[in-house]
C-alpha positions in Angstrom: -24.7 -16.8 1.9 -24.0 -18.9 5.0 -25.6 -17.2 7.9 -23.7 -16.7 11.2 -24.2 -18.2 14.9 -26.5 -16.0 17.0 -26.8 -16.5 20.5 -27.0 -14.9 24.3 -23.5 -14.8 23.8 -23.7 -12.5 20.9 -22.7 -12.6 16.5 -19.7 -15.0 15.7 -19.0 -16.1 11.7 -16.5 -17.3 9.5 -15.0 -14.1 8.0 -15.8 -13.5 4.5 -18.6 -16.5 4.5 -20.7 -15.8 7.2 -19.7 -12.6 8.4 -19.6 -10.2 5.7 -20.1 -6.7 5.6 -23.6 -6.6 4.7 -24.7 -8.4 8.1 -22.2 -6.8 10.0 -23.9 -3.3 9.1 -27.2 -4.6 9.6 -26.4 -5.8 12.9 -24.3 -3.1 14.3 -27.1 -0.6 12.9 -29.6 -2.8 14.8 -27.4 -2.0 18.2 -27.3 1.5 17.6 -31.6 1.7 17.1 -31.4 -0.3 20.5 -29.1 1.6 22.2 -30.9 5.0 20.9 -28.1 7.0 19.1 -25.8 6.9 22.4 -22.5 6.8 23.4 -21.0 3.0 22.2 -17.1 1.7 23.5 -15.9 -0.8 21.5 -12.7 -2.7 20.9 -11.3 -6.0 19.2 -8.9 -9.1 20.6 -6.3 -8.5 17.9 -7.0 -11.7 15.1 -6.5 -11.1 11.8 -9.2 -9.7 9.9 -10.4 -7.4 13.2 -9.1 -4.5 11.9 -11.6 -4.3 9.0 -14.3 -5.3 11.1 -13.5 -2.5 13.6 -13.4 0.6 10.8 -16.5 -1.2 9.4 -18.5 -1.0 12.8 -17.0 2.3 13.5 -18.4 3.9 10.6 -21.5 2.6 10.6 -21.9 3.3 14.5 -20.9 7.0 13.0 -23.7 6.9 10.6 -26.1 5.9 12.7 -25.6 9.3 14.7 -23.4 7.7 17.5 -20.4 8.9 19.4 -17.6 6.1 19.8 -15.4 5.3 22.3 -12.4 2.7 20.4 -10.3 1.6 23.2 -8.2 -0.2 20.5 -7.0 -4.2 20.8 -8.3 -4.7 24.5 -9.8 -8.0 26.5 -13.4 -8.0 26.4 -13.8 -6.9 30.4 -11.7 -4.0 29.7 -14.0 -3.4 27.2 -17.1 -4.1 29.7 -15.4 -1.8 32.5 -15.3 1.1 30.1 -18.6 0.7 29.1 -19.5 1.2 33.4 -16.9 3.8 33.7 -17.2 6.2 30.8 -21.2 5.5 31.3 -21.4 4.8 27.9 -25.1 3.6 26.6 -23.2 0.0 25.4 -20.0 -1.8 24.0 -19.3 -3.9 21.7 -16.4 -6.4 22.2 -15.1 -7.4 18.2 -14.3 -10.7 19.1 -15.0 -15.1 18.5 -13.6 -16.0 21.4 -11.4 -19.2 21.6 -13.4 -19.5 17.7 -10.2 -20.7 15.7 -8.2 -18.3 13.5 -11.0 -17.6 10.1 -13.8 -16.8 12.5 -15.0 -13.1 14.3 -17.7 -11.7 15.7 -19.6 -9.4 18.1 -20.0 -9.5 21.8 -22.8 -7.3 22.9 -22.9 -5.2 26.5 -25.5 -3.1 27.9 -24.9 0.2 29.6 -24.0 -1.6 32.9 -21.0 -3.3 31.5 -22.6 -6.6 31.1 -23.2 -8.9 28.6 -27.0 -8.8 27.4 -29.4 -11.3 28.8 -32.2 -13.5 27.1 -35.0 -10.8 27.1 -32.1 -7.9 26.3 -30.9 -10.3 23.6 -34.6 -10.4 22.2 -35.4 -6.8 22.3 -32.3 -5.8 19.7 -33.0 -9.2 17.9 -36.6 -7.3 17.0 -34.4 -4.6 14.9 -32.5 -7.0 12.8 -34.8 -6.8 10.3 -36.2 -3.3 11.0 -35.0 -1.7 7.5 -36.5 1.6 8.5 -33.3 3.9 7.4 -32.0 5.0 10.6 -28.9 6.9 9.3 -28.6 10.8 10.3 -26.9 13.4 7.8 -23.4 14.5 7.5 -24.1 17.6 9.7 -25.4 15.3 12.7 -22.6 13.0 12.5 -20.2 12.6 16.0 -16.7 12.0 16.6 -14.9 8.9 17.4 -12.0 8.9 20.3 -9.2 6.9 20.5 -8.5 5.5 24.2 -6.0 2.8 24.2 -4.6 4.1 27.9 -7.9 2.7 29.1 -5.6 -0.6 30.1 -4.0 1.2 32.7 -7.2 2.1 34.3 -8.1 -1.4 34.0 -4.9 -2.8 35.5 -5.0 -0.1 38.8 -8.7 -1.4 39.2 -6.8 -5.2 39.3 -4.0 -3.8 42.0 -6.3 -2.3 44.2 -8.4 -5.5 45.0 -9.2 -5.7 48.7 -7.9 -9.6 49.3 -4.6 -9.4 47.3 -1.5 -9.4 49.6 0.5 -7.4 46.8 3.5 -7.4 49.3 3.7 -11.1 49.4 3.4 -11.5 46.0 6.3 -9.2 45.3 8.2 -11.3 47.9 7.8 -14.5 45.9 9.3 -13.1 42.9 7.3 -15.1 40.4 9.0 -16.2 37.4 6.1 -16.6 34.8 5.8 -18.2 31.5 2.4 -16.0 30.1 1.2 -17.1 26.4 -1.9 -14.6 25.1 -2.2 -16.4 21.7 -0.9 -13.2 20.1 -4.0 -11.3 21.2 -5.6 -9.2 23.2 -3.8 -10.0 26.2 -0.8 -9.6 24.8 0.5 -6.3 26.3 -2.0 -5.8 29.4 -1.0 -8.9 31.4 2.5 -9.3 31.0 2.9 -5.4 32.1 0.2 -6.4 34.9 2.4 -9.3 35.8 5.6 -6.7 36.2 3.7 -4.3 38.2 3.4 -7.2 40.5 7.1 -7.8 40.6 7.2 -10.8 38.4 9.5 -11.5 35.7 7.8 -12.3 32.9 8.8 -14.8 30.0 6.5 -14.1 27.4 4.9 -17.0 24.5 2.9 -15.6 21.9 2.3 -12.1 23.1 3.5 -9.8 19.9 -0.5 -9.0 19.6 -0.2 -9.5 15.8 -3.1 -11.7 15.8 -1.7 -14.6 14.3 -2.7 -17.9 16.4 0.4 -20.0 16.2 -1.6 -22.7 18.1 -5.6 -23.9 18.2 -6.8 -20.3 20.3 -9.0 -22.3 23.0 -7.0 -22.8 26.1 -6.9 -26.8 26.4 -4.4 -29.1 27.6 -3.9 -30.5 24.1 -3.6 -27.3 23.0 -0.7 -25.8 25.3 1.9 -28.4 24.9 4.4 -26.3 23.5 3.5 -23.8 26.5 4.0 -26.4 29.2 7.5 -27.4 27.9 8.2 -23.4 28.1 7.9 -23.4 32.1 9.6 -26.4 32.2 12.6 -25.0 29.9 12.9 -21.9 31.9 12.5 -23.1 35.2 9.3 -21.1 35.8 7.1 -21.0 39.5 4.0 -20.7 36.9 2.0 -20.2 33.4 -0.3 -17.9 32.5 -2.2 -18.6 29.6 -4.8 -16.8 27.6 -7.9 -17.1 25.4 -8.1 -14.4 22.3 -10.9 -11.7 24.4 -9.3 -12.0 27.6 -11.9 -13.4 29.8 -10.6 -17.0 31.0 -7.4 -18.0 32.6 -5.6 -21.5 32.6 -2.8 -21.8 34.8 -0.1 -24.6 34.5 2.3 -26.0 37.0 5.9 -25.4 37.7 6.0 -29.0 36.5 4.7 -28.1 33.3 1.3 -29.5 33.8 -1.8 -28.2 33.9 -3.1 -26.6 37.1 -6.9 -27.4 35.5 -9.6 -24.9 34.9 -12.1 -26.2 37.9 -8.7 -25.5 40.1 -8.3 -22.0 39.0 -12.3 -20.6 40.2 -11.2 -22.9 43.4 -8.6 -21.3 44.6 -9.8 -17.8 44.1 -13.4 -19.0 45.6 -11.1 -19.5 48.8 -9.0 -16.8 48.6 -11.9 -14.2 48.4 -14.1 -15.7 50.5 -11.6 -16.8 53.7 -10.9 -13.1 53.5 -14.4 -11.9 54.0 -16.2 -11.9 57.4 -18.5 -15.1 57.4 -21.8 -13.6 57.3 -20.6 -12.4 53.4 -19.2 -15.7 52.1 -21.3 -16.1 49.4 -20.5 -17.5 45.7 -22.0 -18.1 42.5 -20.8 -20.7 39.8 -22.4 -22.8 37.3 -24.2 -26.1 37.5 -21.1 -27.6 35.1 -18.6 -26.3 38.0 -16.6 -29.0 40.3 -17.8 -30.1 43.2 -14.4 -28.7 44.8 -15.8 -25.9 45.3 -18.9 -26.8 47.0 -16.5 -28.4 49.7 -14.4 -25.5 50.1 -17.3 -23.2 50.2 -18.7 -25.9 52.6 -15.6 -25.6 54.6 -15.7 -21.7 55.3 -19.2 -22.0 56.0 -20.2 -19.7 52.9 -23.1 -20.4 51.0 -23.0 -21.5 47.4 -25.4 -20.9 44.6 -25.5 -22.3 41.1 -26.7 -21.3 37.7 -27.3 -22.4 34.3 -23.8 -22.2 32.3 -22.9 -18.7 30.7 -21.5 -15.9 31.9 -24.8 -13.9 32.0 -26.7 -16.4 34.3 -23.9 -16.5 36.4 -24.0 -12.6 36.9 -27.5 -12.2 37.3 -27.6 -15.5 39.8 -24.7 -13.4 41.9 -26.2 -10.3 41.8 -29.9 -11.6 43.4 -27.9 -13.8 46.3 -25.2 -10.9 46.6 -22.8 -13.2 45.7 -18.8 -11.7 46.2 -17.3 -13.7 44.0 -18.2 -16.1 41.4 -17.1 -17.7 37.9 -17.2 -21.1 35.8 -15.1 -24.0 35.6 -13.9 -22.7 32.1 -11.3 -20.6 34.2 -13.6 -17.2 34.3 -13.3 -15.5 37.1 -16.3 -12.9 38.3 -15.3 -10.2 41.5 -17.8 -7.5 41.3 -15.5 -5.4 43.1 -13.8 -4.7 40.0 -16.8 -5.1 37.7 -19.0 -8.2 36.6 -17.7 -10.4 34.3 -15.2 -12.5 33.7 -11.9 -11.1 33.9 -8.5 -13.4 33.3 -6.6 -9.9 34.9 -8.6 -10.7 38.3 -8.0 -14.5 38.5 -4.2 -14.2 37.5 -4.0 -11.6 40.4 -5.5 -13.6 42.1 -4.2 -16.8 41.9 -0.7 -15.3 42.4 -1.7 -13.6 46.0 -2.9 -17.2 46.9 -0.5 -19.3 46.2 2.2 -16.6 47.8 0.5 -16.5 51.2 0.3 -20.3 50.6 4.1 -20.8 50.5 3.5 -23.6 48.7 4.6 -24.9 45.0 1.4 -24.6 42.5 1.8 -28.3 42.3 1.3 -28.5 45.9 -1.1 -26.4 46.3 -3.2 -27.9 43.3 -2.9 -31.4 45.7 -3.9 -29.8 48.5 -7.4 -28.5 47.0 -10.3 -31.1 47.2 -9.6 -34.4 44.3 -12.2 -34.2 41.3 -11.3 -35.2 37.7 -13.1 -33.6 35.1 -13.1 -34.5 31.8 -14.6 -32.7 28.4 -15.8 -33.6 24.8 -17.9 -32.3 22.4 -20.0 -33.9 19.6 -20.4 -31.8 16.4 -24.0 -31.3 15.3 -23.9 -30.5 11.5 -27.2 -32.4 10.3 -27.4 -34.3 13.8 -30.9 -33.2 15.7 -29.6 -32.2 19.1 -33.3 -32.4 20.9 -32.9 -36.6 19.4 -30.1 -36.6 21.9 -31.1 -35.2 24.6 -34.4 -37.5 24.7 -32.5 -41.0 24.1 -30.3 -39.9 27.1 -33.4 -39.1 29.4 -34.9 -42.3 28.4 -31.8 -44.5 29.0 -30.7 -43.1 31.8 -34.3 -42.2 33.4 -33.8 -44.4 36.8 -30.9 -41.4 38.0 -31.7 -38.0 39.1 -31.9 -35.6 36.2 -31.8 -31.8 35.9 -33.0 -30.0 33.0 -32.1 -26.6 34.2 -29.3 -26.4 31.8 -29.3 -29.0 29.1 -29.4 -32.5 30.6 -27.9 -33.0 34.5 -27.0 -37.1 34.9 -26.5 -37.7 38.9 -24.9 -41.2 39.3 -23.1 -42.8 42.5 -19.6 -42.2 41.5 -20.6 -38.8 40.0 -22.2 -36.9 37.2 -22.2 -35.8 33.6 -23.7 -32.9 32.0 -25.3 -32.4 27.9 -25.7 -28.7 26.9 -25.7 -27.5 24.0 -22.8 -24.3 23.1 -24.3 -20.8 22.9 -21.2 -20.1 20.1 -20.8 -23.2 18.7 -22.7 -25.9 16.8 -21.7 -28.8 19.3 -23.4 -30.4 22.7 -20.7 -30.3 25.5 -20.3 -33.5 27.3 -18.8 -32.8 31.0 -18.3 -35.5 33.7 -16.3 -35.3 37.2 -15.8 -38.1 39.5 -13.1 -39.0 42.1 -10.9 -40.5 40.2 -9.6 -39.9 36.7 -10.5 -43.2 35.7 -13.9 -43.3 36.0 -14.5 -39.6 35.1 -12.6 -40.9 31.7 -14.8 -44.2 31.3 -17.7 -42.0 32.1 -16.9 -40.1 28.4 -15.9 -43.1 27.1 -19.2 -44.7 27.8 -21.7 -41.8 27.0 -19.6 -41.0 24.0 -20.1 -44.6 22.3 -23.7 -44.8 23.5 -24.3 -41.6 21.6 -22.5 -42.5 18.3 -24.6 -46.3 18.7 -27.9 -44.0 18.8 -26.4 -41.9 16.0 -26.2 -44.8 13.7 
């Protein structure tokens, strides 16, 4: 039996190979030791398949002498501000991600709403092989409740964010193409998108789990989407991964708006609202350098930690960081809660481009240039660490960071190795002032790579 992918970012397998019920149960059973027989919230993004893995986690959360909270199909930070609000001991989020359709998984929170960290991750790795029984008798068993209105909760938190100019937004009237991949977005935004007087032209939002499309928001990936806007004349799209917790916007033009744009804009929305002495953000050391400058330009301080949503939190939580994300389009206001939240940006995003007046195509020109560009190499019987010390030796003349992977600073700009936390790949990411040589930048790395690879 294939084992599945086990990381800081929590259990993701292929369902039926490497997620089966046997290490599902052993898993879920480990999380209930850690969490000491407590009160656990869970919910799923919707894919096929989740349904049995929910009523399989349930039941053994049940067993284990746990009460459950099921807040039903539900983004993973609604999941993670139920977990804060209904002080619940953790949550589970049944979920792979953008993983494609076959695969599933298990993100895991602690009882602050968070996602666990490296020496959280360790202490409940401990019980995974812990076969001590743990399960309590049918008189000691507690009851599950069914909470699927926690959205609106989640969407009221959204409305009442301090910076949004809701009246301006309503002004604008926003027609919006949104596309949720048929997940768990697929109800919650659009009905957040009409409380903010938009009309909404839904893709893919019948939350019958069915990915029409590959589920991770890239370009390639949102073609059809991108012809939507055009077709119906929309001001903006709204697209979103499976779980909820990244946002990619696209132009009126039908292009895309790019990910490093979208944590841009709300970086300056949150922080030109904030009196100076609080301007303070948090991304990751992958993140564009457009927002250094705009941080830069508001006089803010910015702060920057290894890629993941975790170290992101925990980096804005010791510099008291107000807002804070990655380049993936995750967008982190602790005024809500922290982690990344695709209802936040979208709100957002909208407030700032209506007090712009602009066009989202204008307003996407008017931020600071950078081109980033993205592959990935696979690593199926490829040593990773062989990589990573060809590419410090060739390139050993620039200034390297090893903070998070391998960090390449050149003259015309920079490139970053990592390997995934949820996938067997190294991430290639460059950025430079021009498309053209952030492109020839991948080109380049990429060939030297396969040469070594030979």
């Amino acid at each position: 039996m294939k084992e599945p992918i086990i990381s800081i970012s929590g259990i993701r397998g292929i369902f039926g190979e490497s997620l089966t019920p046997e290490n599902i149960v052993k898993y879920i059973t480990a999380f209930a030791k850690y969490t000491g027989r407590k009160k656990i919230v869970i919910g799923r993004d919707g894919r096929m398949g989740g349904e049995l893995v929910e009523k399989l986690i349930e039941t053994t959360l049940l067993y284990c002498g746990c009460s459950v909270v099921n807040i039903g199909i539900a983004p993973t930070p609604s999941i993670s501000l139920a977990v804060e609000t209904l002080k619940a001991a953790g949550g589970i989020s049944i979920t792979a991600s953008h993983n494609p359709q076959e695969w599933n998984g298990m993100k895991f929170i602690n009882s602050k709403g968070i996602f666990l960290d490296a020496d959280e991750n360790a202490a409940l790795w401990k019980y995974f092989n812990d076969t001590s029984n743990f399960y309590v008798t049918a008189d000691k068993v507690k009851q599950i409740e069914y909470y699927p209105g926690f959205l609106d909760y989640h969407i009221s938190r959204v409305l009442n964010i301090s910076s949004l100019n809701i009246t301006r937004i309503k002004k604008r009237k926003f027609k919006v193409v949104v596309d949720c991949v048929n997940a768990s977005g697929s109800k919650i935004i659009p009905n957040l998108l009409e409380k903010l007087g938009c009309k909404v032209i839904k893709v893919d939002c019948d939350s019958s789990g069915i990915f029409t499309r590959k589920p991770e928001p890239l370009p390639e990936n949102l073609k059809r989407t991108c012809r939507e806007v055009k077709k119906n004349k929309a001001d903006i799209g709204i697209v979103i991964d499976p779980d909820a917790d990244r946002l990619v916007v696209i132009t009126e033009k039908g292009e895309p708006f790019g990910e490093e744009n979208t944590i841009t804009a709300v970086v300056k929305h949150v922080l030109s609202k904030t009196s100076p002495a609080k301007r303070i953000a948090a991304i990751n050391l992958s993140t564009s350098r457009s927002v250094d400058d705009i941080v830069n330009s508001l006089g803010g301080k910015i702060y920057k930690s290894p890629v993941g949503e975790i170290n992101v939190i925990k980096k804005m939580k010791a510099v008291k960081a107000i807002v804070g994300g990655e380049g993936s389009g995750g967008v982190i206001l602790p005024e809500v809660h922290y982690g990344r939240d695709s209802l936040v940006g979208t709100a957002i995003i909208l407030s700032e481009i209506a007090e712009s007046g602009m066009k989202v195509s204008e307003y996407k020109d008017a931020l600071p240039q950078y081109f980033i560009r993205k592959s990935k190499i696979q690593l199926e019987n490829i040593d990773a660490d062989s990589i990573f010390e060809f590419l410090r030796n060739k390139y050993r003349e620039f200034n390297q960071n090893f903070e998070d992977g391998l960090r390449l600073d050149f003259n015309n700009g920079w490139a970053n190795f990592r390997k995934s936390n949820t996938e067997p790949i190294i991430r290639i990411i460059t950025e430079a002032s021009s498309s053209k040589v952030a492109e020839e930048m991948q080109v380049k790395l990429n060939k030297e790579i396969a040469d070594f690879l030979k």
